[in-house]
N, CA, C and O of each residue as an XYZ file, in Angstrom:
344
protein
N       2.014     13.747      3.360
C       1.126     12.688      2.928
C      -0.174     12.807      3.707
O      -0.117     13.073      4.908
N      -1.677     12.577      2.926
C      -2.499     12.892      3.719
C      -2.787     11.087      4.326
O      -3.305     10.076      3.852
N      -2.015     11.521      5.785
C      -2.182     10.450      6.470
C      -3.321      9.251      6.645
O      -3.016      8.064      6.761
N      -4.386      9.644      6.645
C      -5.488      9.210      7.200
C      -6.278      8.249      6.195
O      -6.996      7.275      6.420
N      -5.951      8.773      5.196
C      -6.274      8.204      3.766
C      -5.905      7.345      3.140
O      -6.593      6.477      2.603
N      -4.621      7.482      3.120
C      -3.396      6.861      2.793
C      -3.481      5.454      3.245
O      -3.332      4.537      2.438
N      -3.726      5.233      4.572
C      -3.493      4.574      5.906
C      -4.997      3.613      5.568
O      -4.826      2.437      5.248
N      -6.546      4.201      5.660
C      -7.314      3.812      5.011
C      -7.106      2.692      3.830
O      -7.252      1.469      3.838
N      -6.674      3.692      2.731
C      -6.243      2.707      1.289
C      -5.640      1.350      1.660
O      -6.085      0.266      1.283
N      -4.317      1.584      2.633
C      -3.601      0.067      2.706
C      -4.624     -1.071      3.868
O      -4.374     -2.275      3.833
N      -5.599     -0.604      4.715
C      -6.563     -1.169      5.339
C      -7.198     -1.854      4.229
O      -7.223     -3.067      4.020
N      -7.746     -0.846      3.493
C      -8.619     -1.724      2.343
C      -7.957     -2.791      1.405
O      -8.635     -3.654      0.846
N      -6.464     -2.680      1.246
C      -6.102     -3.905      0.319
C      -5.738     -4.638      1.341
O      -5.340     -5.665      0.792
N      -5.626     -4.769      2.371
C      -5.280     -5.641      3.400
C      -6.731     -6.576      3.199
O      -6.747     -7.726      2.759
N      -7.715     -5.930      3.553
C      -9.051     -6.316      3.514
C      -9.144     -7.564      1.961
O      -9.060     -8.788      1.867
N      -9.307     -6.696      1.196
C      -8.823     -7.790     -0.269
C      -8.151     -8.668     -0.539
O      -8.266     -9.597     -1.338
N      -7.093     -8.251      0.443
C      -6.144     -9.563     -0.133
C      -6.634    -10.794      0.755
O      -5.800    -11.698      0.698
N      -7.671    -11.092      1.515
C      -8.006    -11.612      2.845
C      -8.740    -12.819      1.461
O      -8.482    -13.993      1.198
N      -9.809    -11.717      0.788
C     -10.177    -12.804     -0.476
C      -9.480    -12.842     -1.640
O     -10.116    -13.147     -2.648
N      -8.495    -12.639     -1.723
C      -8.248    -12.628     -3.188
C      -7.430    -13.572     -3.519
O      -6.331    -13.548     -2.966
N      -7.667    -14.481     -4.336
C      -7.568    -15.684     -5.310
C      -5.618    -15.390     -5.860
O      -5.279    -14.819     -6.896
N      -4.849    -15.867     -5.004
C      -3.779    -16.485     -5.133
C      -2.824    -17.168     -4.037
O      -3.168    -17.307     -2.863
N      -1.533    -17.594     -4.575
C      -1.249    -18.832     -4.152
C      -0.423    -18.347     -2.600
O      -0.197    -17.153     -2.403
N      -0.045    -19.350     -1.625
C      -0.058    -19.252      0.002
C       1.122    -18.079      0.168
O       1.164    -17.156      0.982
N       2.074    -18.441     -0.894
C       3.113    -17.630     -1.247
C       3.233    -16.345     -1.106
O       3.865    -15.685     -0.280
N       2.118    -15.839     -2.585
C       1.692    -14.650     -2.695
C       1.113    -13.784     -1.117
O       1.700    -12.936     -0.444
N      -0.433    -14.507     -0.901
C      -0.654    -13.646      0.203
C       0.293    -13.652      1.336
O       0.097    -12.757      2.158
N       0.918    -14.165      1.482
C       2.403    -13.921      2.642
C       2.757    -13.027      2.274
O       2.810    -11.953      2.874
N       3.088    -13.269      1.182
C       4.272    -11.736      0.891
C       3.483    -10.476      1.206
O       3.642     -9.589      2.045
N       2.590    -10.689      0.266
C       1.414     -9.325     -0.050
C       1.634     -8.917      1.359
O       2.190     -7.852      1.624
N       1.095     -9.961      2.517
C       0.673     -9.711      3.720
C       1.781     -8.857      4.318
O       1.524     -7.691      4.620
N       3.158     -9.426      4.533
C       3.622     -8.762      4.871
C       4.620     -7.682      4.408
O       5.503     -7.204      5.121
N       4.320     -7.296      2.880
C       4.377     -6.131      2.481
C       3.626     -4.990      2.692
O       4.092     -3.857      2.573
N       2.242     -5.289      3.064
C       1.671     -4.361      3.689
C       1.556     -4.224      5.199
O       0.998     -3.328      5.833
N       2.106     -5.143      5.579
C       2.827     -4.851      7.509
C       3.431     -3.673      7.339
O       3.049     -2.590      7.781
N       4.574     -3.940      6.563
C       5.971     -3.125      6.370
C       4.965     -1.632      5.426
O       5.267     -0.829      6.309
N       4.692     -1.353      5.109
C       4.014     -0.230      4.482
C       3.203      0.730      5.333
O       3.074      1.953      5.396
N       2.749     -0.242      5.910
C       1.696      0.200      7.065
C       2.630      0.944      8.461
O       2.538      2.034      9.025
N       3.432     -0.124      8.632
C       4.584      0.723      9.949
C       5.334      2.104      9.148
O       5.552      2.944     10.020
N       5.687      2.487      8.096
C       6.536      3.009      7.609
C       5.446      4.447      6.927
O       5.723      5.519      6.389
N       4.374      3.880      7.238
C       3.105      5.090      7.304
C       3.295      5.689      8.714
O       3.474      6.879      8.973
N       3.220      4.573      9.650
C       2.598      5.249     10.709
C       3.679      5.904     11.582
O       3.356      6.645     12.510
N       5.003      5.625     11.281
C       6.139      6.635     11.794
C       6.766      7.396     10.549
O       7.853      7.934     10.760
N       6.427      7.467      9.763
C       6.076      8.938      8.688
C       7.312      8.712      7.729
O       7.834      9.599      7.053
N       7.646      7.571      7.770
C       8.641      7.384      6.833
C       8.398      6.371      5.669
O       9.082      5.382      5.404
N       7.181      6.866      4.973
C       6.500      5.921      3.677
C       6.647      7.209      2.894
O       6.048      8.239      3.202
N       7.767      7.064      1.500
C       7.800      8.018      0.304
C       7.028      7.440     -0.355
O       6.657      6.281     -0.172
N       6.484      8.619     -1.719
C       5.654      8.338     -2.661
C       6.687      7.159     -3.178
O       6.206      6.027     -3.235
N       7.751      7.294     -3.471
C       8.266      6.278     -4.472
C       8.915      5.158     -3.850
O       9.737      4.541     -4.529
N       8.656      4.750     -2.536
C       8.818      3.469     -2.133
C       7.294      3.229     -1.917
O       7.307      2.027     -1.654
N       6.085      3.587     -1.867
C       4.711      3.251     -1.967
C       4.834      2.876     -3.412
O       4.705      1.653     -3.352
N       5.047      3.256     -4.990
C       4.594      3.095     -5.774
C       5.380      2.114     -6.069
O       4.809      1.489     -6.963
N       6.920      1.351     -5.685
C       7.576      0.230     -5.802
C       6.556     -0.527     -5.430
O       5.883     -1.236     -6.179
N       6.384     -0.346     -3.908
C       5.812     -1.599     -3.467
C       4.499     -2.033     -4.193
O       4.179     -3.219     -4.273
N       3.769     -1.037     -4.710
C       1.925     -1.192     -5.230
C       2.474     -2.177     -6.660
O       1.611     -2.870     -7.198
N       3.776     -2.202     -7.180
C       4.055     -2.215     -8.441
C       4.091     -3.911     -8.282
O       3.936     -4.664     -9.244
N       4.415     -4.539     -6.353
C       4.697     -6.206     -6.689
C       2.750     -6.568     -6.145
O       2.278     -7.654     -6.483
N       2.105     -5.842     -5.568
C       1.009     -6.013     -4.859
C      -0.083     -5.830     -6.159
O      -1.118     -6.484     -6.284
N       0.280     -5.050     -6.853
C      -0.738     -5.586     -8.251
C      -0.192     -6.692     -8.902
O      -0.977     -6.980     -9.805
N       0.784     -7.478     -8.900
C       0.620     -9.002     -9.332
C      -0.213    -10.059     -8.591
O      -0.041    -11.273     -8.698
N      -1.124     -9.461     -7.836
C      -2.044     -9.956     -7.171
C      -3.450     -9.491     -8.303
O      -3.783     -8.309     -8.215
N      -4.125    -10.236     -9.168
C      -5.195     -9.653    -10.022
C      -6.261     -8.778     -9.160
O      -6.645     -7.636     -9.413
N      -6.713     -9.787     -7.854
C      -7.953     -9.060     -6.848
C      -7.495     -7.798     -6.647
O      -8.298     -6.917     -6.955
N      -6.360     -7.418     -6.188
C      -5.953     -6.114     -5.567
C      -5.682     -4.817     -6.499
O      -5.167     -3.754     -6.154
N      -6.049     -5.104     -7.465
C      -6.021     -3.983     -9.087
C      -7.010     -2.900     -8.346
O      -6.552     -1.763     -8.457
N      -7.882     -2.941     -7.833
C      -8.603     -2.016     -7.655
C      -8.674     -0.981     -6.486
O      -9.272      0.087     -6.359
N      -7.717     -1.805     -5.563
C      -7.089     -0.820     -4.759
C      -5.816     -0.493     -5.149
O      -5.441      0.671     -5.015
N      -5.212     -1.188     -5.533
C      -3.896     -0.823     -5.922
C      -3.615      0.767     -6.957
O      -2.695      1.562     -7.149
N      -4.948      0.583     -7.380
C      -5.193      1.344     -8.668
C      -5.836      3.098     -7.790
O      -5.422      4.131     -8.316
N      -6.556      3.198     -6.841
C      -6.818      3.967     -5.796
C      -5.541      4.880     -5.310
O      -5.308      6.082     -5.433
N      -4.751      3.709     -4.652
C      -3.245      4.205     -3.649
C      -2.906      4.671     -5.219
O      -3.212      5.863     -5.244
N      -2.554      4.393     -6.166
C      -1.991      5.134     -6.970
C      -2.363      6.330     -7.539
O      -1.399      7.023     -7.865
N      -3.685      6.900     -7.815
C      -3.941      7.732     -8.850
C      -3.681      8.496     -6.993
O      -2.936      9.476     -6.965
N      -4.158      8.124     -5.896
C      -3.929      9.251     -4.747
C      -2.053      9.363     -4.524
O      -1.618     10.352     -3.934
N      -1.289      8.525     -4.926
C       0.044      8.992     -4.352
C       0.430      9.498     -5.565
O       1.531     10.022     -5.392
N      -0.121      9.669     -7.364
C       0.389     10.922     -7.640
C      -0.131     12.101     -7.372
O      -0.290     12.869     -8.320
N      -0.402     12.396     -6.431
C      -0.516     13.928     -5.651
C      -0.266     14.264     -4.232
O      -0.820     15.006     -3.420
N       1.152     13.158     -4.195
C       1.632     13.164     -3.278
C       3.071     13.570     -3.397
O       3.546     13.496     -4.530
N       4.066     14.103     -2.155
C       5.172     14.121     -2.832
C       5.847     13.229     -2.570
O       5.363     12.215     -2.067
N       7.452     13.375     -2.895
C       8.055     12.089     -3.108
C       8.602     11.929     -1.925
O       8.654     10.725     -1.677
N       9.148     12.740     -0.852
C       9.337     12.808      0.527
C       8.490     12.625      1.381
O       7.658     13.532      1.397
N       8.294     11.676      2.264
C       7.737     11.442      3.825
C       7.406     12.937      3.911
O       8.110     13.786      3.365
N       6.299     13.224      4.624
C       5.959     13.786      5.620
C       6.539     14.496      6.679
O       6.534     13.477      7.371
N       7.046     15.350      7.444
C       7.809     15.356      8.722
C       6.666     15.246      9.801
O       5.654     15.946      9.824
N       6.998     14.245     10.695
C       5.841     14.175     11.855
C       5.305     15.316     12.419
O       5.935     16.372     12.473
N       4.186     15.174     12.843
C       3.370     16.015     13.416
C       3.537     16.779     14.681
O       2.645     17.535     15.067
């Protein structure tokens, strides 16, 4: 996975979801779905296809379509296995 990028992308919907127009509920979750995304980046155990689960509840957020939409067209050219650390 190209780390750096990747890692970037979920910064930026973190960033969005800070404004984005839904209920206390939602950004909790969102929020800490991207905790959990973010740790599971940074010890190299985020697959393409537990990233594209998770993008799949984080676009029921309308604001976040446009990152959501980013992490996706970049994790299909990713593979479906983690990374092995560096």
């Amino acid at each position: 996975m190209h780390r750096h990028v990747t890692r970037e992308q979920l910064e930026q919907c973190r960033h969005a979801l800070a404004s984005a127009e839904a209920s206390d509920e939602m950004h909790a979750l969102a929020d800490d779905l991207l905790d959990k995304l973010l740790r599971m980046h940074d010890s190299c155990r985020l697959s393409r296809d537990v990233l594209l689960l998770a993008l799949d509840s984080l676009a029921l957020i309308p604001d976040l379509a446009g990152c959501v939409d980013r992490i996706r067209a970049h994790a299909g050219e990713l593979p479906s296995r983690p990374a092995p650390p560096d």
